[in-house]
C-alpha positions as a printed NumPy array, in Angstrom:
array([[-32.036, -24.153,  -1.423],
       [-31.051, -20.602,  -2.744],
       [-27.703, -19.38 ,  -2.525],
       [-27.853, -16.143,  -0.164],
       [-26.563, -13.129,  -2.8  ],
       [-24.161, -10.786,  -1.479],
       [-24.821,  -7.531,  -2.889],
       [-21.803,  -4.14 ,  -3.346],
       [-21.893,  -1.28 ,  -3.966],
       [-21.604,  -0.836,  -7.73 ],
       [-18.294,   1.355,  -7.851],
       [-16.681,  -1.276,  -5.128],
       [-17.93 ,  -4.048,  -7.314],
       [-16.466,  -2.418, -10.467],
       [-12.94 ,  -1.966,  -8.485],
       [-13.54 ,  -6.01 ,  -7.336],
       [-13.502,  -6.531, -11.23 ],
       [-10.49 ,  -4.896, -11.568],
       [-11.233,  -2.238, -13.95 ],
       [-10.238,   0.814, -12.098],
       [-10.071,   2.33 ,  -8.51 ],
       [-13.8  ,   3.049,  -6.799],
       [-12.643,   6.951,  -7.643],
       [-12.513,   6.144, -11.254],
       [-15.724,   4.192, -11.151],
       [-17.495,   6.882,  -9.9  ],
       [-17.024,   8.787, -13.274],
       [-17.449,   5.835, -15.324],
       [-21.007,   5.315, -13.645],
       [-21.819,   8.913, -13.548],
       [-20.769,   9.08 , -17.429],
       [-23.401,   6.07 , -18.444],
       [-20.793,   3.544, -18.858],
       [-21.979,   0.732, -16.803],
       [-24.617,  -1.213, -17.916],
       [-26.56 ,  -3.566, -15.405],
       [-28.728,  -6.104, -17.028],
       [-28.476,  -4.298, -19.726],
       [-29.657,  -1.172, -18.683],
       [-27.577,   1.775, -17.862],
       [-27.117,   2.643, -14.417],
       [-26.111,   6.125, -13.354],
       [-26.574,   6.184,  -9.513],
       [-23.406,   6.166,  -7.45 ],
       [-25.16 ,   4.276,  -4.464],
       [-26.442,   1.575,  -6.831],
       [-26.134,  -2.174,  -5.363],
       [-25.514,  -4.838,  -7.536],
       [-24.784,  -8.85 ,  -6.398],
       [-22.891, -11.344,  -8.322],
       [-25.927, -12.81 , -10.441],
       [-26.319,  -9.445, -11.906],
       [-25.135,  -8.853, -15.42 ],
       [-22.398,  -5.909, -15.308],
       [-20.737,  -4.406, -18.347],
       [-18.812,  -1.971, -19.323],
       [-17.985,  -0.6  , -23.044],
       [-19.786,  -3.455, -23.748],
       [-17.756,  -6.477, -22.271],
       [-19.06 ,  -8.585, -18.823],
       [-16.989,  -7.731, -16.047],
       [-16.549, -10.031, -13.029],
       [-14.928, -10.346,  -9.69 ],
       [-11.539, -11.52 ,  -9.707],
       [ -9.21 , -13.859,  -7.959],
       [ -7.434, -12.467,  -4.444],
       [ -4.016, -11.916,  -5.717],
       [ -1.205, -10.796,  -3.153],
       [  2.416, -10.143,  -3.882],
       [  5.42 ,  -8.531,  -1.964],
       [  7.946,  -6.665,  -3.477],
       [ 11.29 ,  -5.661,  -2.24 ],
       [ 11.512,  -2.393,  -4.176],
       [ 14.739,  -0.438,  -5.743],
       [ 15.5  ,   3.395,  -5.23 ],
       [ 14.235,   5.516,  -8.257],
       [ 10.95 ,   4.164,  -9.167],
       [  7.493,   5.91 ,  -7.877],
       [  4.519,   4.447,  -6.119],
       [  1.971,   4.857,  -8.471],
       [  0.293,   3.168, -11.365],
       [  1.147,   5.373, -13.814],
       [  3.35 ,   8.673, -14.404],
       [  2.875,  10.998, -16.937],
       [  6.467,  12.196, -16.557],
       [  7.41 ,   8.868, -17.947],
       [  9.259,   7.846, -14.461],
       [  9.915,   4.249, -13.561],
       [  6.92 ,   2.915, -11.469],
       [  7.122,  -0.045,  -8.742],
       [  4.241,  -1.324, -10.691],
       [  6.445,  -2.454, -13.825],
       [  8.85 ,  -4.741, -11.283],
       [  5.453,  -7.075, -11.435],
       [  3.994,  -6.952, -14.413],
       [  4.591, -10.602, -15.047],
       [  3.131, -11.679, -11.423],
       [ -0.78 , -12.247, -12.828],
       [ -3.229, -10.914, -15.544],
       [ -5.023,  -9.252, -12.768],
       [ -4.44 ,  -5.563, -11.825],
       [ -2.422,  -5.555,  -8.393],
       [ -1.966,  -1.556,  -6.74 ],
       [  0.573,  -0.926,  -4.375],
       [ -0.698,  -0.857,  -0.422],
       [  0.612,   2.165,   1.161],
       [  3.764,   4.524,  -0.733],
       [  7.493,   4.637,  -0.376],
       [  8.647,   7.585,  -2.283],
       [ 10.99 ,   7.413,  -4.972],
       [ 14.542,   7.398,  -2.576],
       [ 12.974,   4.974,  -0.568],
       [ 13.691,   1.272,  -0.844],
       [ 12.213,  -2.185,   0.806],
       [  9.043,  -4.086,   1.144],
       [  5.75 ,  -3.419,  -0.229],
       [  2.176,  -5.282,  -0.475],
       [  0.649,  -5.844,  -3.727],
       [ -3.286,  -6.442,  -4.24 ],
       [ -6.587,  -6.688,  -5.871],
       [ -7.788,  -7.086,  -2.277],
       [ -9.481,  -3.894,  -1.784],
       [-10.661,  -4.529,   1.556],
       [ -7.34 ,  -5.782,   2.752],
       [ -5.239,  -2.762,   1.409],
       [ -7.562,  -0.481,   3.635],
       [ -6.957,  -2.195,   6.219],
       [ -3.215,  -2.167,   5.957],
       [ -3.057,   1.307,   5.429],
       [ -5.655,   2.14 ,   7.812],
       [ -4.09 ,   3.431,  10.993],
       [ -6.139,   2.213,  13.035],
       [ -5.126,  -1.604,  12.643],
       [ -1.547,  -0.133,  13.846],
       [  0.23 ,  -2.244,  11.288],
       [  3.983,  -1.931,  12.184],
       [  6.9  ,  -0.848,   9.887],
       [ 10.526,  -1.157,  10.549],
       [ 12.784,   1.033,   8.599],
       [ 16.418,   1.524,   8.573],
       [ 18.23 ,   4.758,   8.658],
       [ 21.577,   5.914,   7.674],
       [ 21.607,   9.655,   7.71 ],
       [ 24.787,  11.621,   6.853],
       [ 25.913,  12.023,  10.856],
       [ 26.051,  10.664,  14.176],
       [ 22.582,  11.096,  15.409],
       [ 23.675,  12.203,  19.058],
       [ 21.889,  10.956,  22.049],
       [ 19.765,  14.087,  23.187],
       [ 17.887,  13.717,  19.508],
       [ 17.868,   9.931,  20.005],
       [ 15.898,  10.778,  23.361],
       [ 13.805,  13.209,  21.561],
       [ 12.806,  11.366,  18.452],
       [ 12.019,   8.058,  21.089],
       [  9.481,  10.481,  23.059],
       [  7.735,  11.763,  19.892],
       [  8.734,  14.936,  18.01 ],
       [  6.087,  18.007,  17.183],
       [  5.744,  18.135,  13.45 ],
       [  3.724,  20.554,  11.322],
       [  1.212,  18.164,  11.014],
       [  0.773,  16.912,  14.576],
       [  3.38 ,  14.704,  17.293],
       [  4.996,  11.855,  15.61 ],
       [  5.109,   8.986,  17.799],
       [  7.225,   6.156,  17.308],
       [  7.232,   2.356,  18.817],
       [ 11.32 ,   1.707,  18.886],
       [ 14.274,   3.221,  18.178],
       [ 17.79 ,   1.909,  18.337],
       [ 21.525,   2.082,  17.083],
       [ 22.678,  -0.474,  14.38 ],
       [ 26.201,  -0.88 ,  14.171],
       [ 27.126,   2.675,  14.227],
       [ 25.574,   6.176,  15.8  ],
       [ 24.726,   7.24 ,  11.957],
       [ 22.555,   4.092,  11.014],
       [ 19.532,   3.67 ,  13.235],
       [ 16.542,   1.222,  12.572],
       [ 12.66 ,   2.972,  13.996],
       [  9.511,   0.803,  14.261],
       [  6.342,   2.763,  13.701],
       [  2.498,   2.08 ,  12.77 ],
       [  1.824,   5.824,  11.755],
       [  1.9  ,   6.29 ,   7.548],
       [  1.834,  10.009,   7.048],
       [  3.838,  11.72 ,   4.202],
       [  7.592,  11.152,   4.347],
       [  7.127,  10.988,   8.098],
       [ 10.774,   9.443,   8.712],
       [ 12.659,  11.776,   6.507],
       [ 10.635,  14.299,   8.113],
       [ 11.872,  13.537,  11.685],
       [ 15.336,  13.592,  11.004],
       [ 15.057,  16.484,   8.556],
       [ 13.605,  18.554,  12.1  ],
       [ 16.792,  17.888,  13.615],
       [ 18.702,  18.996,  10.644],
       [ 20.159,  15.611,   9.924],
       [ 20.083,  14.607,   5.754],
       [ 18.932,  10.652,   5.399],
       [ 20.984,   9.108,   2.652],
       [ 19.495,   5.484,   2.695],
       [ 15.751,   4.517,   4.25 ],
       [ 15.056,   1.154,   3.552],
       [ 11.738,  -1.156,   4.598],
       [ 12.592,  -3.75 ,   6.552],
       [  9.602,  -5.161,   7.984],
       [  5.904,  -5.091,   7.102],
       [  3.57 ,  -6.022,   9.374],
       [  4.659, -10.12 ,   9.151],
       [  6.516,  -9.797,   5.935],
       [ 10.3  ,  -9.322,   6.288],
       [ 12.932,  -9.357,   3.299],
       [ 14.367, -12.857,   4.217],
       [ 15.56 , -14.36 ,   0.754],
       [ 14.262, -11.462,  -1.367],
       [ 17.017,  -9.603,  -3.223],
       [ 16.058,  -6.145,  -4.236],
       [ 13.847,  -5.581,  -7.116],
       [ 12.586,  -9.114,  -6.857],
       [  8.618,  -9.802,  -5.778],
       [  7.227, -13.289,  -4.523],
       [  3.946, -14.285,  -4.199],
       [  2.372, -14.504,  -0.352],
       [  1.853, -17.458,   1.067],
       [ -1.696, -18.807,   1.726],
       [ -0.673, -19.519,   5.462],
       [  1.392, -15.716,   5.724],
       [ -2.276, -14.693,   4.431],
       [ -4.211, -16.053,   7.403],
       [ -1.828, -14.867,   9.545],
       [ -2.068, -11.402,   8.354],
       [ -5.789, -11.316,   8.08 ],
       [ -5.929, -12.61 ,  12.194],
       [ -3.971,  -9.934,  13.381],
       [ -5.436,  -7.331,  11.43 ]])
């Protein structure tokens, strides 16, 4: 009996490979750089399966291996693959976790410290990001001030931003009026600095607490581990 082929899109299949993000792919197709069976292939909607022959600069590419890996990241380095500033990037922390290339899921800007998802797993980063799955995030807040109870009330009920109401799940107090821990599933742009920055307070310390499942039990900062096979399923059945 023949194997059913699954077939991709050929700039998703060239991400799968992990040669370069579906954006980048686009240009590599569009420049004749992908061969398929040894012909060139310059149509972005092209659909390729896993018998086909796929190469690039001359060299087969292939689907990789899932690879996952969760990072409790440090304060100064930048969620990206690359800077041409020469800044520290998260992606240097684990460069030593596989040979396969991992991207971050989601940001946490330079100031901002705690957990985040590594993965070749393109379909799985979307949906972590995605905000419709509602994945939740639990951060923790020290900002330079008590954070009095009529903002407290405020922030809980949602506060009007410049790009639309930004509704929380939880708020509370830690162990004093200036540190404060908020669970949210909304991912906008600095959206926690944001909230406290409307009330004029200044955040000194955000951290990531919580990640969907993941927490930072036994993972000092700047360390990654690799995710379990069973915290896998369990993320992929909720999400």
């Amino acid at each position: 009996m023949n194997k059913l082929k699954t077939y991709y899109r050929l700039n998703r299949y060239i991400a799968m490979c992990g040669v370069c993000s579906r954006r980048k792919a686009d240009l590599l197709i569009k420049n004749g750089d992908i061969k398929i069976n040894g012909i060139v292939v310059q149509e972005l909607g092209h659909k390729v399966n896993t018998s086909d022959c796929v190469t690039f600069n001359g060299k087969q590419i292939k689907i990789e291996k899932k690879r996952y890996v969760l990072l409790n990241k440090p304060k100064d380095y930048i969620t990206t693959m690359s800077d041409e500033r020469g800044r520290k990037t998260v992606v240097t922390l684990i460069k030593n976790s596989y040979r396969e290339r991992l991207v971050p899921v989601g940001r946490l800007d330079r100031n901002t410290t705690g957990l985040l998802l590594f993965t070749n797993d393109g379909d799985l980063a979307r949906t972590m990001s995605h905000p419709r799955f509602s994945v939740k995030k639990t951060y923790n807040i020290e900002i330079e001030k008590d954070l009095s109870p009529e903002h407290f009330e405020k922030i809980k009920l949602g506060v009007v931003l410049d790009d639309g109401v930004a509704l929380i799940d939880e708020i509370k107090y830690l162990d004093r009026k200036n540190k404060i821990s908020i669970q949210l599933h909304i991912g906008r742009n600095r959206i926690i600095r944001r909230i406290f920055e409307h009330f004029n307070y200044k955040v000194l310390k955000l951290d990531r607490v919580q990640f969907s499942i993941f927490t930072k039990k036994n993972l000092q900062i700047g360390k990654w581990r690799k995710i379990t096979s069973h915290e896998l399923n369990e993320i992929k059945s909720i999400t």
